[in-house]
C-alpha positions in Angstrom: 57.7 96.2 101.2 59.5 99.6 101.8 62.2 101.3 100.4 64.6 100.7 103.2 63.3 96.8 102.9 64.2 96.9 99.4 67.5 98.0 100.1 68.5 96.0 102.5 67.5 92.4 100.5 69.6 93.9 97.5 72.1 94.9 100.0 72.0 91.5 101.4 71.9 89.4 98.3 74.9 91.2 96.9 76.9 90.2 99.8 76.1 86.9 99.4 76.9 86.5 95.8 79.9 88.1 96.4 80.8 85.3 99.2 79.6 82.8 96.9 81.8 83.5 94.5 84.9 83.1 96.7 83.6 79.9 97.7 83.5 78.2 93.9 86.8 79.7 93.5 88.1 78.1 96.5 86.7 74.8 95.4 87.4 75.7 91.8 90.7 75.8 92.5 91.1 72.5 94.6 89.5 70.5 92.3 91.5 72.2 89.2 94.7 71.1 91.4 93.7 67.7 92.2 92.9 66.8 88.7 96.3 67.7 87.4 98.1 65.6 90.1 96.3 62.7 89.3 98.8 61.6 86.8 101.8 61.7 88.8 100.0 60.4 91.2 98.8 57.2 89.4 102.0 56.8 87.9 104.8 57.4 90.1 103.5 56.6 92.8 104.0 56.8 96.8 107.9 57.4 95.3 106.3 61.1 95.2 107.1 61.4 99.2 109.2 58.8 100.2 111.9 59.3 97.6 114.5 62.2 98.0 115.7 62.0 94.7 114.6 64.6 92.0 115.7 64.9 88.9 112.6 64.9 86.4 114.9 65.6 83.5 116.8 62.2 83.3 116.6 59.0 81.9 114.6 57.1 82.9 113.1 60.8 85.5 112.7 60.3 89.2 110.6 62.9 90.8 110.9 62.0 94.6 110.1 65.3 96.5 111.2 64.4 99.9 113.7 66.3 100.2 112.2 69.4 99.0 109.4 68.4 101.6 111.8 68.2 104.6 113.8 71.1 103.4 110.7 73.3 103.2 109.8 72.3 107.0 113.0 73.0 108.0 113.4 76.3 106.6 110.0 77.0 107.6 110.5 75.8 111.0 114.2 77.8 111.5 112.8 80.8 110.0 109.9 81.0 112.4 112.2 80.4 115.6 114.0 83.7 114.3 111.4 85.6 113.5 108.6 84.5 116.2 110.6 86.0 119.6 111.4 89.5 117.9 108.3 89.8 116.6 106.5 89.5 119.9 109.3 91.5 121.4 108.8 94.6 119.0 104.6 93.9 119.6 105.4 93.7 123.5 107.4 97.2 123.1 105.0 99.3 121.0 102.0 98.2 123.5 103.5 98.6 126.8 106.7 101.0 126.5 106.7 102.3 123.2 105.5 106.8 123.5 103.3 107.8 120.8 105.7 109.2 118.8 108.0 106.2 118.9 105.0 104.1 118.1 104.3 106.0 115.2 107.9 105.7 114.0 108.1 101.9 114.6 104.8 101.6 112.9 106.1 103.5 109.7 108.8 101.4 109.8 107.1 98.3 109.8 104.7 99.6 106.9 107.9 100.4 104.9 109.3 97.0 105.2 106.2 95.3 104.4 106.1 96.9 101.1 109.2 96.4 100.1 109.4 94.3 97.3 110.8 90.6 97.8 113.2 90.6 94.5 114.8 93.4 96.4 115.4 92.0 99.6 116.5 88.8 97.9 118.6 91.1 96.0 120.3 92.5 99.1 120.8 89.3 100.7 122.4 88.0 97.7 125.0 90.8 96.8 125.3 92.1 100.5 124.6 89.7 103.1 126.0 86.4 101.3 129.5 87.3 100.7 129.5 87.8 104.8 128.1 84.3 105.6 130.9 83.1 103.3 133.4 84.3 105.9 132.0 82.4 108.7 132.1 79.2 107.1 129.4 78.9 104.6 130.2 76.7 101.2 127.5 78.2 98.9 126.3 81.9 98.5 122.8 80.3 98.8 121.8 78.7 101.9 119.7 77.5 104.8 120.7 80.7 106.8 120.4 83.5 104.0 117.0 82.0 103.1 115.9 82.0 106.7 117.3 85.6 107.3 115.5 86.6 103.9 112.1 84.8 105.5 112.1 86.7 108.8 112.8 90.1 107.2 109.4 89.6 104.9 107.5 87.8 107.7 108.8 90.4 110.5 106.4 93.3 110.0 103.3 90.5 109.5 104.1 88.7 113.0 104.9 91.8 115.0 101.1 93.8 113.8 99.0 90.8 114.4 100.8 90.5 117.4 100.1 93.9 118.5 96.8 93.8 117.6 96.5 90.7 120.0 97.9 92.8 122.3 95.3 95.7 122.0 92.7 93.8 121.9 92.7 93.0 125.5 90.4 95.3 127.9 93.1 97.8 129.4 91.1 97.0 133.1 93.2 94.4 133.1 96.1 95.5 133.4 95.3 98.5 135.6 93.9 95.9 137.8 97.5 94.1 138.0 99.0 97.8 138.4 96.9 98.2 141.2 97.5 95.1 142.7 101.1 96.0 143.3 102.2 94.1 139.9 105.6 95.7 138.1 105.2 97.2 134.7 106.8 94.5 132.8 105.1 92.0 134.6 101.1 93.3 134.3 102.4 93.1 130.6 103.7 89.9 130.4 102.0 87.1 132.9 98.9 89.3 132.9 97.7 90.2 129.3 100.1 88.3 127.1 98.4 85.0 129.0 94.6 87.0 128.4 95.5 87.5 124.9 97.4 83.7 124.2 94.7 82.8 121.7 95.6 85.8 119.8 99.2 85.2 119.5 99.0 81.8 119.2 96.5 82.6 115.5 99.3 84.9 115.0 101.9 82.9 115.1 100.2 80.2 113.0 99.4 82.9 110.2 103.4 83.6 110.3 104.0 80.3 109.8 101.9 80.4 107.2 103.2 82.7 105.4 106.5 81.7 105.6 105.9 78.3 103.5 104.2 80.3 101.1 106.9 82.8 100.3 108.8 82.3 96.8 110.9 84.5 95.3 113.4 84.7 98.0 113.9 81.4 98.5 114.4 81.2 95.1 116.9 83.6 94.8 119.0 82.4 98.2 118.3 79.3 99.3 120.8 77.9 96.9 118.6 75.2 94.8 119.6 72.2 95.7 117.3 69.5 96.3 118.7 68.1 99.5 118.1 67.5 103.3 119.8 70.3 104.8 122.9 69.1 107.9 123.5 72.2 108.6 122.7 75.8 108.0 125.3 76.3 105.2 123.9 73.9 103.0 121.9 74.9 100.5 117.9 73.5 100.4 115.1 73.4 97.6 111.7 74.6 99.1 108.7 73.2 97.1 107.8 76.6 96.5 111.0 77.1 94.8 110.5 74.0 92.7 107.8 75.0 91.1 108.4 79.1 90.6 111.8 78.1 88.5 110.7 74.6 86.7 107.5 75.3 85.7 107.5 77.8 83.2 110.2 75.5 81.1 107.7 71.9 81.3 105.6 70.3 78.5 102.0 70.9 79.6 100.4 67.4 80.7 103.6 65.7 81.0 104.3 63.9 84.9 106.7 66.6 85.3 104.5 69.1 84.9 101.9 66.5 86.9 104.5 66.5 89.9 104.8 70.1 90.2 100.7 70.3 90.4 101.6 67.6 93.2 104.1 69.9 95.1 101.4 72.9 94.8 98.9 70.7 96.5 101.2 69.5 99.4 101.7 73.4 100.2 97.8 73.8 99.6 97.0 71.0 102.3 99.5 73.0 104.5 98.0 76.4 104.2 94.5 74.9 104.6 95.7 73.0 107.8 97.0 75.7 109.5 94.4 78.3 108.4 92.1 75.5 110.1 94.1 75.4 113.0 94.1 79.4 113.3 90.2 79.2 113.1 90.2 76.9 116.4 92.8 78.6 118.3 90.8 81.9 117.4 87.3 80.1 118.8 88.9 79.1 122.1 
């Protein structure tokens, strides 16, 4: 065996190790979730998803998350219709229209609002943005709307790159082909390689979505708290992730509370896992 042999095993086993180890802590972690749901589980029941009711602090404690459930699809769900269209609108511009220089100001842009941190923009929403919405109608400085506003501002710069990227990916033959062919500008662009490069946004728009159920400090900080099925876009609404970011740091450890919070953390896990899935399929295709 050579040197560059040598190398190349303890290259090779390195890498591996290194994959291994994200692997156990994948599993690692789903097992450590699943254990500590197993007493809510086994004692409250089904009443975990069909119950709305959530108050874990009374007597006797009910700890019904479906509300918190429905309110974190339907935040999810709103946001993403808010966020999805510009996003592709803002990728569609810096791949087809956008001049260098304006790409490169966009692009900064985009990089400076994906850094920002979320306290702040939760922040501005709050002392800025919330006292407007009250004008129009709203009931509660925290809301449906100011938490789906707060959402797209965080997911905007993620859903417009990978949608660029989508974009770029797609040989440029193809559209000089269409240009050729007598096709406009606009529409080489959009029938021609937004259809070739579908898959892409699609797995972008899933990793959006996918981001957006994750996020927690805004929702925390606008969404208003209350654990109930949103009628409307005033009211205010309780995302699981929110649930668990302001409850619990204040619970006994091993108590069902804290159980039922482990079971919220594992509805959002199954979430994440089924649309990373779903982003790995769409990808293949």
């Amino acid at each position: 065996m050579n040197r560059r042999d040598f190398k190349n095993i303890i290259n090779q086993s390195i890498i591996t190790a290194v994959a291994m180890v994200g692997i156990v802590a994948l599993i690692g972690l789903f097992i450590f979730i699943i254990r500590e749901t197993i007493p809510a589980l086994t004692e409250v029941g089904a009443e975990i998803f069909t119950s709305k009711y959530w108050y874990p602090t009374y007597d006797p404690p009910e700890y019904g998350m479906l509300a918190m459930i429905v309110g974190s699809f339907i935040l999810t769900g709103f946001a993403s219709i808010m966020v999805i269209p510009i996003g592709y609108i803002i990728a569609f511009f810096l791949y087809d229209y956008a001049t260098n220089t304006e790409q490169k100001i966009i692009k900064s842009a985009i990089d400076l609002l994906s850094g920002v941190p979320t306290v702040i923009i939760g922040t501005f929403l709050f002392i800025y943005v919330s006292p407007i919405l009250m004008n129009f109608g709203a009931w509660s400085l925290g809301n449906l709307l100011l938490a789906a506003i707060g959402l797209s501002i965080l997911s905007l710069p993620y859903a417009a790159s990978l949608m660029q990227e989508a974009l770029s990916a797609i040989d440029i033959s193809l559209k000089e082909s269409a240009l050729a062919l007598g096709a406009s500008r606009f529409t080489a662009g959009f029938r021609i390689v937004s259809k070739a490069a579908l898959s892409g946004i699609l797995n972008s728009i899933i990793l959006t979505i996918n981001r957006i159920i994750g996020e927690t400090i805004v929702v925390l900080m606008v969404a208003g708290g209350a654990a109930i099925i949103p009628r409307s876009i005033w009211d205010p609404v309780r995302p699981l992730t929110a649930a668990i970011a302001s409850e619990m740091g204040e619970v006994p450890i091993g108590s069902i509370h804290y159980s039922a919070l482990f079971v919220a953390g594992l509805i959002l896990l199954m979430i994440s896992f089924i649309l990373t899935m779903i982003s790995r399929r769409v990808t293949r295709s």
